[in-house]
PQR file with spaces between the fields and no chain letter, atoms N, CA, C, O and H, PARSE charges and radii, in Angstrom:
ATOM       1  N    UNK     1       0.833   -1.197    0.000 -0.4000 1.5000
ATOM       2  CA   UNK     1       0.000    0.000    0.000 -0.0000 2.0000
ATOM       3  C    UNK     1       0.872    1.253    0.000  0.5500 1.7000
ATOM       4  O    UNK     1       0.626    2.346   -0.510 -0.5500 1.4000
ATOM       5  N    UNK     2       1.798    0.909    0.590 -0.4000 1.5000
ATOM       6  CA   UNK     2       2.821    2.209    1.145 -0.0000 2.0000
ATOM       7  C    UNK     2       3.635    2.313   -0.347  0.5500 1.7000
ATOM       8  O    UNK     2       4.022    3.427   -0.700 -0.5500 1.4000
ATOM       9  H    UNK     2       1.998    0.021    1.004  0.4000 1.0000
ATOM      10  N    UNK     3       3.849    1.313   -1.084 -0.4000 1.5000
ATOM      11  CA   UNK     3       4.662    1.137   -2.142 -0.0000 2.0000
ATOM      12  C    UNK     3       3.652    1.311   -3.477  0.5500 1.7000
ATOM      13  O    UNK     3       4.148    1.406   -4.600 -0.5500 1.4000
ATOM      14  H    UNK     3       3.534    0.408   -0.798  0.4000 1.0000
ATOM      15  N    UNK     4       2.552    1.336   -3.319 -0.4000 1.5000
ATOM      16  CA   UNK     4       1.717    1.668   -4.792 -0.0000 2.0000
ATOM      17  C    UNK     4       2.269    2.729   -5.392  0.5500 1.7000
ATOM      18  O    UNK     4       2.898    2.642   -6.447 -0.5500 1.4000
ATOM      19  H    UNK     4       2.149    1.259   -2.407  0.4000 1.0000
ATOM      20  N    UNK     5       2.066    3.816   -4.752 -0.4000 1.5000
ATOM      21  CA   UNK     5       2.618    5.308   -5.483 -0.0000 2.0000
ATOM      22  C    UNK     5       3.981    5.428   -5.702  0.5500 1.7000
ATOM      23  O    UNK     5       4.391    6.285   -6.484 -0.5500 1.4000
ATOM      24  H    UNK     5       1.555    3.887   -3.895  0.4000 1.0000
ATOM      25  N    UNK     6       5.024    4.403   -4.896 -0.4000 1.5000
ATOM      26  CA   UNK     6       6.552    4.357   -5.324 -0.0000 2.0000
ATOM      27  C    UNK     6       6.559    4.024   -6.793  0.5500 1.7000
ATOM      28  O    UNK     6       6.841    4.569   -7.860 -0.5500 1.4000
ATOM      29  H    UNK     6       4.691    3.706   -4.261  0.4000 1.0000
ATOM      30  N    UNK     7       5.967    2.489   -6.191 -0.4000 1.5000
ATOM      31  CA   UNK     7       5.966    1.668   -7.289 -0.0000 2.0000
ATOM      32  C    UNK     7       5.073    1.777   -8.980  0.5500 1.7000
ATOM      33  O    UNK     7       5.027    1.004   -9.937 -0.5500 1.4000
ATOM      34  H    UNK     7       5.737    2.046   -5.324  0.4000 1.0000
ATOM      35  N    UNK     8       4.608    2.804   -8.773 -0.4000 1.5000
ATOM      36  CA   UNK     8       3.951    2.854  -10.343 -0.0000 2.0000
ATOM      37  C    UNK     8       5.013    4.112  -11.039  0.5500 1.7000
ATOM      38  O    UNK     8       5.487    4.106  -12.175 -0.5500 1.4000
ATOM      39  H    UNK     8       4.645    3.431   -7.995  0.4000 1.0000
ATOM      40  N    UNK     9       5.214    5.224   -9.895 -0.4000 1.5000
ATOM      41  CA   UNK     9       6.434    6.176  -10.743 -0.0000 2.0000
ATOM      42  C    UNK     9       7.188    5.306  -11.284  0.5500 1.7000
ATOM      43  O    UNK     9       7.164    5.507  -12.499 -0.5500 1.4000
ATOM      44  H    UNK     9       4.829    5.228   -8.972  0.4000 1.0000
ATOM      45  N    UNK    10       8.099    4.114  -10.930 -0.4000 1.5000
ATOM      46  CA   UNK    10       8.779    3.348  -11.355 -0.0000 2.0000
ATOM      47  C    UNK    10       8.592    2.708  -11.978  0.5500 1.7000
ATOM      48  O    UNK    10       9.651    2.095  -12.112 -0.5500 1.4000
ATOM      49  H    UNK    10       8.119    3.950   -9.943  0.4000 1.0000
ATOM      50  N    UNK    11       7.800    2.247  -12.671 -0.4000 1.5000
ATOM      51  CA   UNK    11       6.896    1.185  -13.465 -0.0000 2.0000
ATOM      52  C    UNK    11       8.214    1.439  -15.126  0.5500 1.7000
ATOM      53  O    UNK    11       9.117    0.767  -15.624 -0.5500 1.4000
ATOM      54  H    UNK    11       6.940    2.744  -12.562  0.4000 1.0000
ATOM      55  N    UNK    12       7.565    2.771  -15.413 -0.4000 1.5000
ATOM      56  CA   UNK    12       8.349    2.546  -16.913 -0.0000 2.0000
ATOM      57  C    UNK    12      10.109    2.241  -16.870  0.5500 1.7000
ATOM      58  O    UNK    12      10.667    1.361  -17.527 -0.5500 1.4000
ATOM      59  H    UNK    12       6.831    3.317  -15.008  0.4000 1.0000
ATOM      60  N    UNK    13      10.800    3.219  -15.912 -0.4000 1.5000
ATOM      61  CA   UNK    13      11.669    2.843  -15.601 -0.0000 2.0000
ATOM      62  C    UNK    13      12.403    2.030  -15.414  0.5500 1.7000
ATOM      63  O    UNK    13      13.611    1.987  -15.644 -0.5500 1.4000
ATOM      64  H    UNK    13      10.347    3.934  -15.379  0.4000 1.0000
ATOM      65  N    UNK    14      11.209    0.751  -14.638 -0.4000 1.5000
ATOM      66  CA   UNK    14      11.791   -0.606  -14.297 -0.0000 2.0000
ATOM      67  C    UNK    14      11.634   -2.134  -15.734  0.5500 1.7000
ATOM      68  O    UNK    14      12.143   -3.246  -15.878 -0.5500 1.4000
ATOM      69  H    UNK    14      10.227    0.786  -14.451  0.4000 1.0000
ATOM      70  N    UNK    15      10.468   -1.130  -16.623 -0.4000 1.5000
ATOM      71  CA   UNK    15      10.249   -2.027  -17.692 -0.0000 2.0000
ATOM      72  C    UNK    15      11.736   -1.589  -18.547  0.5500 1.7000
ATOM      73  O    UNK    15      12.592   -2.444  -18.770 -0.5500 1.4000
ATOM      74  H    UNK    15      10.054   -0.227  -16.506  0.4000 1.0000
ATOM      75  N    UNK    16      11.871   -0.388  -18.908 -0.4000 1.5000
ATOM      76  CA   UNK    16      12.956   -0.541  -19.562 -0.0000 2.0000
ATOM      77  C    UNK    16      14.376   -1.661  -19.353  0.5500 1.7000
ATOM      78  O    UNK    16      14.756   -2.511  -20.158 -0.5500 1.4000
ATOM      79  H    UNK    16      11.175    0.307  -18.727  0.4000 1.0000
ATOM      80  N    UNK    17      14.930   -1.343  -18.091 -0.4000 1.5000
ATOM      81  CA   UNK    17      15.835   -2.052  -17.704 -0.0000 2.0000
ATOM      82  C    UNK    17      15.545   -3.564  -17.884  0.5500 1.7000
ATOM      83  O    UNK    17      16.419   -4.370  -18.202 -0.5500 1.4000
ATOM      84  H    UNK    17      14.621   -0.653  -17.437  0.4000 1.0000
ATOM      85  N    UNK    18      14.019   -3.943  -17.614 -0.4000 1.5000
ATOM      86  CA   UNK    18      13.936   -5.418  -17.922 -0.0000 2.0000
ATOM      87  C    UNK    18      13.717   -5.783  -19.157  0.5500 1.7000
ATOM      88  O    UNK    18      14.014   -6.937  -19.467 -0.5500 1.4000
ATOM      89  H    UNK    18      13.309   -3.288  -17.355  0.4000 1.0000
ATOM      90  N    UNK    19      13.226   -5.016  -20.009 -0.4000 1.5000
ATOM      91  CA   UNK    19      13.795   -4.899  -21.647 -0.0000 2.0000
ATOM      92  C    UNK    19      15.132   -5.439  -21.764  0.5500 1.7000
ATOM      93  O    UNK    19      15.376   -6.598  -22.100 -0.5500 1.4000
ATOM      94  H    UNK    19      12.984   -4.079  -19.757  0.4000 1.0000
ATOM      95  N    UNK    20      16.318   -4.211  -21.362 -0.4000 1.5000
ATOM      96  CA   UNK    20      17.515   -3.993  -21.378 -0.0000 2.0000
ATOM      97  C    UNK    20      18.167   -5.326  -21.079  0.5500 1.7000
ATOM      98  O    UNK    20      18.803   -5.915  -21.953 -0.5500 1.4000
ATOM      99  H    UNK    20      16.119   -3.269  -21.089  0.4000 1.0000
ATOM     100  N    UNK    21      18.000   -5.872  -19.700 -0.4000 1.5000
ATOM     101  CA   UNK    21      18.443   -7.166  -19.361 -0.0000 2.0000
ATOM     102  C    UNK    21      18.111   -8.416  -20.545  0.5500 1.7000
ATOM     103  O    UNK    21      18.950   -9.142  -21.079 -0.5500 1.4000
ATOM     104  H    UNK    21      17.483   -5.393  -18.990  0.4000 1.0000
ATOM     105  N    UNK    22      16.642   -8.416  -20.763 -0.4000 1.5000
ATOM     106  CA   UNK    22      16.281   -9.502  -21.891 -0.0000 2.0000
ATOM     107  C    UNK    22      17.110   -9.504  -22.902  0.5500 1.7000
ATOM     108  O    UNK    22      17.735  -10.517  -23.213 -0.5500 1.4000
ATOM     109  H    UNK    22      15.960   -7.827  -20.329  0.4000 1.0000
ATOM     110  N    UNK    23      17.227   -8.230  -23.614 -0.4000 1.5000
ATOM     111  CA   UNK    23      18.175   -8.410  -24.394 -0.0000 2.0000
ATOM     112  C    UNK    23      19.142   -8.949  -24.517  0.5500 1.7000
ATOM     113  O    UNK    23      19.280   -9.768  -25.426 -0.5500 1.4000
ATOM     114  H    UNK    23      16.719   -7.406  -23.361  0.4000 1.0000
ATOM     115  N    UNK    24      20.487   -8.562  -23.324 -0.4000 1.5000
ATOM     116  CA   UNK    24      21.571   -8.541  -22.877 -0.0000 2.0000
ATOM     117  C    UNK    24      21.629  -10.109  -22.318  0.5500 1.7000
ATOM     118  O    UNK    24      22.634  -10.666  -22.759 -0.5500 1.4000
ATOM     119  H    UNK    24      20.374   -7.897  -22.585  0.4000 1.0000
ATOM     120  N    UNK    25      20.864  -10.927  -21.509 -0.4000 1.5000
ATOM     121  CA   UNK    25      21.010  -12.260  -21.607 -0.0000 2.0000
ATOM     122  C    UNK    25      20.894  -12.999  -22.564  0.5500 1.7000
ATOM     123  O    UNK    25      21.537  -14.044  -22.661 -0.5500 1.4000
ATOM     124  H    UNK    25      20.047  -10.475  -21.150  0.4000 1.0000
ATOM     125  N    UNK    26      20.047  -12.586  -23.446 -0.4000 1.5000
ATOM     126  CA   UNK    26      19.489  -13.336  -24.558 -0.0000 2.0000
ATOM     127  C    UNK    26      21.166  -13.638  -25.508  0.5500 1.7000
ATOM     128  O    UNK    26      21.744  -14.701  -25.734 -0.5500 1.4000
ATOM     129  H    UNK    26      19.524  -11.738  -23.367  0.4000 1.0000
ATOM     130  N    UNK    27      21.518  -12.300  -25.853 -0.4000 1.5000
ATOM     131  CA   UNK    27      22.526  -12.139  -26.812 -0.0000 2.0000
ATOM     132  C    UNK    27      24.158  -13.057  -26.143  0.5500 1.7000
ATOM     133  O    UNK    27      25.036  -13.590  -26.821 -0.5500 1.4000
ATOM     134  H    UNK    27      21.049  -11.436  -25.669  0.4000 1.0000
ATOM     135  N    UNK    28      24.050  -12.930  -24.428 -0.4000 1.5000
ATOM     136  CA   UNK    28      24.995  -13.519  -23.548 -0.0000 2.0000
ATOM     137  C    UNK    28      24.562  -15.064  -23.748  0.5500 1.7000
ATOM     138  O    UNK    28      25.496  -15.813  -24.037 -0.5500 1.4000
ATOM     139  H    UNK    28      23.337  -12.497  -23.877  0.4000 1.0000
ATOM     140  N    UNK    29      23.548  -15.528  -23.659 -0.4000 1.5000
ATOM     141  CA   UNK    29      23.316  -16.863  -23.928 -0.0000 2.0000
ATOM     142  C    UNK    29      23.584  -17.643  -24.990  0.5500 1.7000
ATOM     143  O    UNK    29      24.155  -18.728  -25.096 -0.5500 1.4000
ATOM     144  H    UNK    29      22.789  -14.920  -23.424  0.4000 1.0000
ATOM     145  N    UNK    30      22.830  -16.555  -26.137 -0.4000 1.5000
ATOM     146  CA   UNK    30      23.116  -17.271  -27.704 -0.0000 2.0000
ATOM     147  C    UNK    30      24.628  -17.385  -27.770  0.5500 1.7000
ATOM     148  O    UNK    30      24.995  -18.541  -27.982 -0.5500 1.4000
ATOM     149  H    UNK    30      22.366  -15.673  -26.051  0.4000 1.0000
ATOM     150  N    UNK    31      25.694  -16.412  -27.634 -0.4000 1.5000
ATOM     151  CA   UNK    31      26.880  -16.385  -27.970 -0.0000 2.0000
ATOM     152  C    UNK    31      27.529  -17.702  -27.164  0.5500 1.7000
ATOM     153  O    UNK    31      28.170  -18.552  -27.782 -0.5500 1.4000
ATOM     154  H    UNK    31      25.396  -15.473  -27.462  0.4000 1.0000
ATOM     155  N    UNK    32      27.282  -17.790  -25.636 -0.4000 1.5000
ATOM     156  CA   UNK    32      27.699  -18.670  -24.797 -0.0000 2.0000
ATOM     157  C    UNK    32      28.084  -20.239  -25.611  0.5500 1.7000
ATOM     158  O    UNK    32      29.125  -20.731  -26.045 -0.5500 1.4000
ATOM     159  H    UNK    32      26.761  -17.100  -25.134  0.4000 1.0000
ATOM     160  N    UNK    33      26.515  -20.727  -25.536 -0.4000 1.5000
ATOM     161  CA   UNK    33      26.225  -21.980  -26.354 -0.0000 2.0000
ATOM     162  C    UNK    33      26.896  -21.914  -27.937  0.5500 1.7000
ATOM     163  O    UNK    33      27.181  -23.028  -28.376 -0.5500 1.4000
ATOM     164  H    UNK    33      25.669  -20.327  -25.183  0.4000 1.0000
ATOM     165  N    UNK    34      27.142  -20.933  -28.714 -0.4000 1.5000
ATOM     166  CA   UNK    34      28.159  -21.084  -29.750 -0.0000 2.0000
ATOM     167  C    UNK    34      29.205  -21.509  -29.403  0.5500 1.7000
ATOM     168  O    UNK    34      29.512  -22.628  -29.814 -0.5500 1.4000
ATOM     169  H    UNK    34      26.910  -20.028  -28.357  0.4000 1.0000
ATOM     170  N    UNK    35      30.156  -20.763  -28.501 -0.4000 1.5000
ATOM     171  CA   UNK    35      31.195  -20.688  -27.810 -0.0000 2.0000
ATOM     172  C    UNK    35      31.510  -22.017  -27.437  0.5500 1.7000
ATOM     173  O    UNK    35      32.499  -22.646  -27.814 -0.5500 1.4000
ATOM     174  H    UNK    35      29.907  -19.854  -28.167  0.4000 1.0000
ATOM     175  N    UNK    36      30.468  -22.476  -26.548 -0.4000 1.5000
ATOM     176  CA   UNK    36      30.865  -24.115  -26.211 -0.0000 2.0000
ATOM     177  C    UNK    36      30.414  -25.222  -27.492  0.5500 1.7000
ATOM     178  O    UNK    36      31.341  -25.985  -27.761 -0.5500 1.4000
ATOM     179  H    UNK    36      29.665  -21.965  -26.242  0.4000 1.0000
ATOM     180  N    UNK    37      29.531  -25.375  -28.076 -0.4000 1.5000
ATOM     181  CA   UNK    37      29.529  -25.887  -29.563 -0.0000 2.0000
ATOM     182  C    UNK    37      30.458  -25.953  -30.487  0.5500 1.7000
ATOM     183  O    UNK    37      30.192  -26.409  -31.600 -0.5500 1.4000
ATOM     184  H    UNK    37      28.777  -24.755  -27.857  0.4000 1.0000
C-alpha cells in the first residue's frame, strides 16, 4: 500500500531495464552456447 505510489512512478523505468536485461542475456546466452559448440 505504502509502495503503490513508489511503485507505479517506477513502473516505466523498471520495464525498460527489464527490456535492457532480456536483451543482454538473450545475446549472452546465444553467444555462450556457440562458444561451447
Amino acid at each position: 500500500m505504502i509502495m503503490s505510489g513508489f511503485g507505479r512512478r517506477l513502473t516505466y523505468k523498471q520495464l525498460i531495464v527489464n527490456i535492457w536485461l532480456n536483451i543482454w542475456f538473450y545475446f549472452f546466452n546465444k553467444n555462450y552456447i556457440e562458444y561451447l559448440s
